[in-house]
C-alpha positions in Angstrom: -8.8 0.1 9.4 -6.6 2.6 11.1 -4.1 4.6 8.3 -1.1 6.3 10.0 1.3 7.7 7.8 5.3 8.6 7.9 6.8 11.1 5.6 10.7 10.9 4.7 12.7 13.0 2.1 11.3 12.0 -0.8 9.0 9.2 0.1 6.2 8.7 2.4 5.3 5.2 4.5 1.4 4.5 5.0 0.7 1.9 7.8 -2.4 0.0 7.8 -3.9 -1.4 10.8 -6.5 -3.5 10.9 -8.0 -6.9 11.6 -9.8 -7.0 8.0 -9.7 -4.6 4.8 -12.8 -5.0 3.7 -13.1 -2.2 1.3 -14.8 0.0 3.4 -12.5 2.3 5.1 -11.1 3.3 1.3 -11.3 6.9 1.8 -9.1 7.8 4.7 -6.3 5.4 2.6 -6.9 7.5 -0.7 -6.7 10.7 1.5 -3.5 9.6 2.4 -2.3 8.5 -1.1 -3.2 11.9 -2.7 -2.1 14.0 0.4 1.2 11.9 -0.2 1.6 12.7 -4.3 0.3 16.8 -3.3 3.2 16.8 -1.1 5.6 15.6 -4.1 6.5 11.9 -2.6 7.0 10.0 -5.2 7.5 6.9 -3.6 4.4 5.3 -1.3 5.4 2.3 0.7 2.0 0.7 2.2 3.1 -1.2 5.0 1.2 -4.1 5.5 2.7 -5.7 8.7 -0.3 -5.6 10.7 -3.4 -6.5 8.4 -4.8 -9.5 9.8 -7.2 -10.2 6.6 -7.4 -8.7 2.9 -11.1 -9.2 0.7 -11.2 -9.1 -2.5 -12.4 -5.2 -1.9 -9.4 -4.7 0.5 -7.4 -5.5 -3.0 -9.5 -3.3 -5.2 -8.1 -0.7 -2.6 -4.8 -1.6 -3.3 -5.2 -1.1 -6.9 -6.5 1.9 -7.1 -3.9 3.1 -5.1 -1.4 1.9 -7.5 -3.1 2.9 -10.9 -3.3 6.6 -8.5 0.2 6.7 -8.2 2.0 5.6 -11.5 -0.4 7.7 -13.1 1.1 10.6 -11.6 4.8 9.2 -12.2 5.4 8.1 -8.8 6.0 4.6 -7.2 3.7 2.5 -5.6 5.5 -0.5 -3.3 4.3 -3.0 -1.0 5.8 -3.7 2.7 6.0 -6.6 4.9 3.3 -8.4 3.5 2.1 -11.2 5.4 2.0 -14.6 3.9 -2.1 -14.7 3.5 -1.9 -11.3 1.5 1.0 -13.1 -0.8 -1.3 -15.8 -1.5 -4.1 -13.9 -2.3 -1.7 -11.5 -4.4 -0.8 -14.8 -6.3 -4.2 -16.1 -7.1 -5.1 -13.1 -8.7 -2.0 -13.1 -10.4 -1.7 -9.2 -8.6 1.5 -10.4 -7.4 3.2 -10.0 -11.0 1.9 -6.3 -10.8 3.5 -4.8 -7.3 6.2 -4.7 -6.0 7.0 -6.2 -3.3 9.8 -5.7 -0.2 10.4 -7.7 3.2 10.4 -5.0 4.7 9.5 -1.1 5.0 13.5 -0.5 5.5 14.0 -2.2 2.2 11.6 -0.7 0.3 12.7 3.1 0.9 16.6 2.0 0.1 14.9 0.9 -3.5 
């Protein structure tokens, strides 16, 4: 999984790349995430546009971003997620817990 990120004013977009997240690859997305909240962004937007596959692991990454964010105040959205990471989201019943945009565009103007 490749992690790219984008800062803006107040905000800062991480991309992740990837044909699977398998759970692995956690530490260059946390590195990101806590870069991201040193740097006072408040809002992360994990764009999810081009993840082919999420595990169950790839989600426990995805928590512990979140609970890593609001528990320092700040704002943890999802991006663009594709329709196999919606479905998984709703099985869990994670999909009552983010928030959750069409687009990255969309999710800074919240």
């Amino acid at each position: 999984m490749k992690v790219h990120t984008k800062e803006y004013d107040d905000a800062v977009v991480i991309s992740l790349t990837s044909e699977m997240m398998l759970g692995y690859e956690a530490q260059d997305f946390h590195e990101a995430i806590i870069s991201s909240l040193e740097k006072n962004k408040k809002t992360i937007v994990i764009d999810l546009s081009n993840l082919k596959y999420i595990s169950s692991w790839g989600l426990g990454i995805l928590i512990h971003g979140y609970t890593t964010v609001t528990n320092q105040e700040g704002n943890f959205v999802l991006a663009a997620v594709p329709e196999f990471v919606h479905d998984s989201l709703k099985k869990t019943k994670l999909d009552t817990v983010f928030t959750k945009f069409d687009s990255v565009e969309d999710a800074l103007k919240s």
